[in-house]
N, C-alpha and C positions, 0 to 999 in steps of 0.2 A: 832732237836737238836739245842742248843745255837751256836754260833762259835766257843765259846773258846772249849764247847764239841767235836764236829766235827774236830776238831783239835788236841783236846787230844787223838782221836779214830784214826785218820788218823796216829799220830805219835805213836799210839801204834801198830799198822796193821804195819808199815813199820819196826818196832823191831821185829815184829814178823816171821817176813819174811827176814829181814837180819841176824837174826840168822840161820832160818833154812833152808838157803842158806849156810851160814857158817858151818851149820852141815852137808852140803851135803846130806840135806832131802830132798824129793819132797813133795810136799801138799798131798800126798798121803800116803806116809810116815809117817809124824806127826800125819794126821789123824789116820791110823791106830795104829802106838804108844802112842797116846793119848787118843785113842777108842772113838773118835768124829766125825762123820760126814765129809766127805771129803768138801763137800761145804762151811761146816760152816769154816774152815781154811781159804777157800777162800775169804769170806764174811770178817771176821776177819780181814783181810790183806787186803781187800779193804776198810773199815770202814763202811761197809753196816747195819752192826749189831754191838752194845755193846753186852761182853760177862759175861758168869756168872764168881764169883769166882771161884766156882771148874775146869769151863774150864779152865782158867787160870793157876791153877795150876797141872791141866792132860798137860797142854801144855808146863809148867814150868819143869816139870818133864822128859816128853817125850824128852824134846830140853837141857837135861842133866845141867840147869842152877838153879838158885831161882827164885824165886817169882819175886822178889825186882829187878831181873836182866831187867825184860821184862819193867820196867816202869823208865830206863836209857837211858834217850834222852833228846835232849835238845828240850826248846818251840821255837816252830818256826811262827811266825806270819803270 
């Protein structure tokens, strides 16, 4: 991956994961109300992997928020 990539993944993993902190989820949790893979969360949240659209929104859904919500962060250099 580019940097700017790598950085857009990085700050997308950590929305993903202060939400569902904030929802009082565990990765285990989302996984299951998502019906994804418990590791792939993990991965997700670590920026190990880009995810599909539909994750995205099984994960959108799961963490009771939009789409739109998860990609509200600011760029960080």
């Amino acid at each position: 991956m580019k940097i700017d990539e790598e950085k857009f993944a990085e700050n997308f993993g950590k929305k993903i994961r202060e939400v569902r902190i904030k929802a009082k989820l565990s990765q285990e949790m989302l996984a299951n109300d998502a019906n994804i893979p418990i590791n792939q969360v993990g991965r997700i949240e670590r920026a190990e992997i880009n995810t599909s659209i539909n994750t995205i929104y099984k994960l959108a859904k799961a963490l009771g928020i939009d789409v739109k919500d998860l990609f509200d962060f600011e760029k960080k250099d």
